[in-house]
N, C-alpha and C positions, 0 to 999 in steps of 0.2 A: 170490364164492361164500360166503367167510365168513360174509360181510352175511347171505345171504338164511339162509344156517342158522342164526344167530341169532336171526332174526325168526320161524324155523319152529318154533325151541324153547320160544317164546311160545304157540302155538299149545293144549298142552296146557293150559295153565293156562285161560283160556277156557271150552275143553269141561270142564273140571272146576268152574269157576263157577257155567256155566248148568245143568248137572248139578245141581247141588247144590238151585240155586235152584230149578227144573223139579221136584225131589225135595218139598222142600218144600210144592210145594203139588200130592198128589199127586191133588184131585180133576181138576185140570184133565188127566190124562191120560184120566181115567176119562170128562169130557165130550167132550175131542177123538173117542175113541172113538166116544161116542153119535150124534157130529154125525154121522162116515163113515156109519155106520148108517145114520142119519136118511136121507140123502142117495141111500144106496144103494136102501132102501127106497122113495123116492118116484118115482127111477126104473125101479123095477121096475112102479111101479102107472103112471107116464105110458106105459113101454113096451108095455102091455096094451092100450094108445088108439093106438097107429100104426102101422099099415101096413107090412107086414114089404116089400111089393114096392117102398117110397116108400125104404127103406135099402141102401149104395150093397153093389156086393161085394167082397170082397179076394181077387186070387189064385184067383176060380170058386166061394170059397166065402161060402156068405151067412151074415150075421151077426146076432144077434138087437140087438132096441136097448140093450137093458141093457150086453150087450158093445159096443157101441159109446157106450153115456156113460159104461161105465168106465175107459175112455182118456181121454176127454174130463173125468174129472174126475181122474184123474193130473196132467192138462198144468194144469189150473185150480189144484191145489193148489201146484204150481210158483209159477206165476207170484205168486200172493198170497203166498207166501213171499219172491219174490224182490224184488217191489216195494216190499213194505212193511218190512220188517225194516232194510234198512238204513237207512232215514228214520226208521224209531220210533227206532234206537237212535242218533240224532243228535238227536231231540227229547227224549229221557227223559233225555239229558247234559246240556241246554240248562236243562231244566227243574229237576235238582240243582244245578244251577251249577257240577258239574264238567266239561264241555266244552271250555274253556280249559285245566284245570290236566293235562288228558286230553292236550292235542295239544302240550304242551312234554316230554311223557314222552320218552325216546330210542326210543319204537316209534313206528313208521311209521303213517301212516292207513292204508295198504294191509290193514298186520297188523291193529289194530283192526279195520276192516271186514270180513276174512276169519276174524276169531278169534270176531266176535260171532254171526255164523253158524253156526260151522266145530260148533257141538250140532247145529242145529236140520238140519243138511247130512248129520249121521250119520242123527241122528233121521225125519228124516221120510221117505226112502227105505224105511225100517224097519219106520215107522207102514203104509206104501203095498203092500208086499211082503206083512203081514201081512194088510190089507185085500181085497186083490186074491186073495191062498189063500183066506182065509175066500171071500170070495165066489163060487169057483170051484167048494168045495165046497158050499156053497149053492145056488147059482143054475148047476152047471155050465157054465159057462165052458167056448168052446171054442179056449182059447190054448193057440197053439204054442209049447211049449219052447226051441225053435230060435231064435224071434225074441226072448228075454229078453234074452239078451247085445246085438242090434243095439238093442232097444228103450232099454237101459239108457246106451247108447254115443249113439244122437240124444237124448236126454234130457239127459246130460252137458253135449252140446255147445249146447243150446238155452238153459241155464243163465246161461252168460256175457252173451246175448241180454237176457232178464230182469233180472237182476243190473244191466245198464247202465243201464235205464231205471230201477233202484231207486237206484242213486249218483247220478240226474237229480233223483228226486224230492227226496234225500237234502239233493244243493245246494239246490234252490228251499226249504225247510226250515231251511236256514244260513242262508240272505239275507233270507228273510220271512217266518221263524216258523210260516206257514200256508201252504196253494196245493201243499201234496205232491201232493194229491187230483185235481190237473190232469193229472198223469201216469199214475195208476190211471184217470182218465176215457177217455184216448189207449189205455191197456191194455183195456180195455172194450168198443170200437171192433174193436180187432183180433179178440178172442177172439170179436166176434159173427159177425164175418166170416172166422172161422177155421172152424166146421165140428165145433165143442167136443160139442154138446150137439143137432144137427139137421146133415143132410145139406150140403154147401156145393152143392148142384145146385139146393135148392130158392132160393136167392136171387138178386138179379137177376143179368141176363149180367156188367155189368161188376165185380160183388165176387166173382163167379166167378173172372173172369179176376184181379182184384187178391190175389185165393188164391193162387193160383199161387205169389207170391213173397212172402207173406205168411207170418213166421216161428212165429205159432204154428201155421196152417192144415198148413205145412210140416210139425212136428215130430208134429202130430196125423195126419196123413194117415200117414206113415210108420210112427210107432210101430202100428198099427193093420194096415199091411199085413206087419210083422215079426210079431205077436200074433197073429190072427185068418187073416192069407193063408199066413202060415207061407214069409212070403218069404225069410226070412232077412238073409246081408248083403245083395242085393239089390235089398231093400225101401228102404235107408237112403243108395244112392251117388248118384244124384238127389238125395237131400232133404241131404244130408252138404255137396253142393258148394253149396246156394242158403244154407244155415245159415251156414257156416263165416263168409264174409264178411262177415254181417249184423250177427254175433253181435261181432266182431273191430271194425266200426263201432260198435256199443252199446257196446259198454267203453270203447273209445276217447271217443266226446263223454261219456260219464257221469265220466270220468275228468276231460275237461278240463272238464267244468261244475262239477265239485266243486273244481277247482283255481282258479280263478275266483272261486268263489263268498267261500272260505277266502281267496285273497288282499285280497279284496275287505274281506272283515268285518274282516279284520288291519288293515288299511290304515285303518280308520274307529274300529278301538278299541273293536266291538262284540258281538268275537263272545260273550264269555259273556255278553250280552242274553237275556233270553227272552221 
């Protein structure tokens, strides 16, 4: 127990870093902004192109398309945080050449990988809650209050889900410098057959049925019928028991492929290579 409160009192230093750093260059908050914008905006002009009766319902109530790509781009902004972020910041070590002098510190990889996030983990919920009001009052939105808490709670747990596959990418990154990008490919796959940004009805029978247990199709469909059907906890005890497992196998091989991968480079005298 000691242990692990020592490694948690690392943690602040971290979020005081990337703070600082993120400070520094204050236009990139001001684009991340524009992008939401952007984004929100072009869904507003596709959703004037489709067919209100072709979108699925939640809970008896129907839902316009914009509220249904603005979950869909909630679960998107996840995952591209979760993939990428910890592969970049095993490559931007690689590339200082402190990646070596990094991993003989007395703090764990574990801390390192959860400290280098543990900003952008405050931040971007932040960024997302902000997004989501503006746009509510804009474009009235018609989310239920009730499902914030369930939506916010599968969201959590779909995290770890992501997260493994990003400690996947992370290793293939330690071993061969390049080849992250195979994993964001496998990510790309799923989020088309998830249901992100178009109906999961309209695609063939069988990525229908591969929805089902499909962890982002999961954590999309859910958050969705918390939001929009106003299911509540309800919405989420289904999609809570197909996650959990998933999610609990993702960390598990991301973990043991980074541990592999690290014994590996040790063992050859290569890891601070870039």
């Amino acid at each position: 127990m000691s242990i692990l409160l020592a490694e948690a009192r690392k943690l602040p230093a971290f979020v005081r870093r990337d703070f600082l750093v993120a400070l520094s260059y204050r236009m990139s908050f001001v684009s991340d902004l524009v992008s939401l914008v952007g984004q929100i905006l072009i869904f507003y002009f596709l959703g004037r192109l489709v067919d209100s009766s072709d979108l699925p319902t939640y809970g008896g109530t129907e839902v316009t398309y914009l509220e249904f790509a603005a979950v869909g781009i909630a679960v998107a902004v996840f995952m591209q945080f979760g993939l990428q972020h910890v592969a970049r910041a095993v490559r931007s070590e690689q590339l200082m050449g402190t990646l070596d002098s990094l991993l003989t510190t007395p703090t764990t990889w574990s801390t390192i990988q959860i400290g280098s996030a543990a900003f952008e983990l405050l931040y971007i919920p932040l960024r997302l809650s902000l997004f989501l009001f503006a746009a509510t009052i804009a474009f009235g939105f018609g989310f239920e209050s009730s499902g914030i808490l369930p939506a916010v709670v599968l969201l959590t747990m779909f995290i770890p889900f992501i997260w493994g596959l990003g400690v996947v990418a992370a290793a293939i990154v330690l071993t061969f410098r390049r080849g992250g990008g195979l994993v964001g490919l496998g990510a790309m796959l799923l989020a088309l057959a998830s249901g992100l940004y178009f109906p999961v009805d309209l695609l063939p029978g069988w990525l229908v049925s591969f929805a089902e247990v499909n962890p982002v199709a999961v954590v999309t469909d859910g958050m969705r019928e918390a939001l929009v059907g106003g299911a509540g906890w309800t919405a989420i005890t289904r999609e809570a028991a197909v996650l959990a497992p998933l999610s609990l196998l993702s960390l598990a091989v991301g973990g043991a492929c980074f541990r592999l991968a690290l014994r590996r480079e040790r063992r050859l005298g290569t890891l601070g290579l870039y």
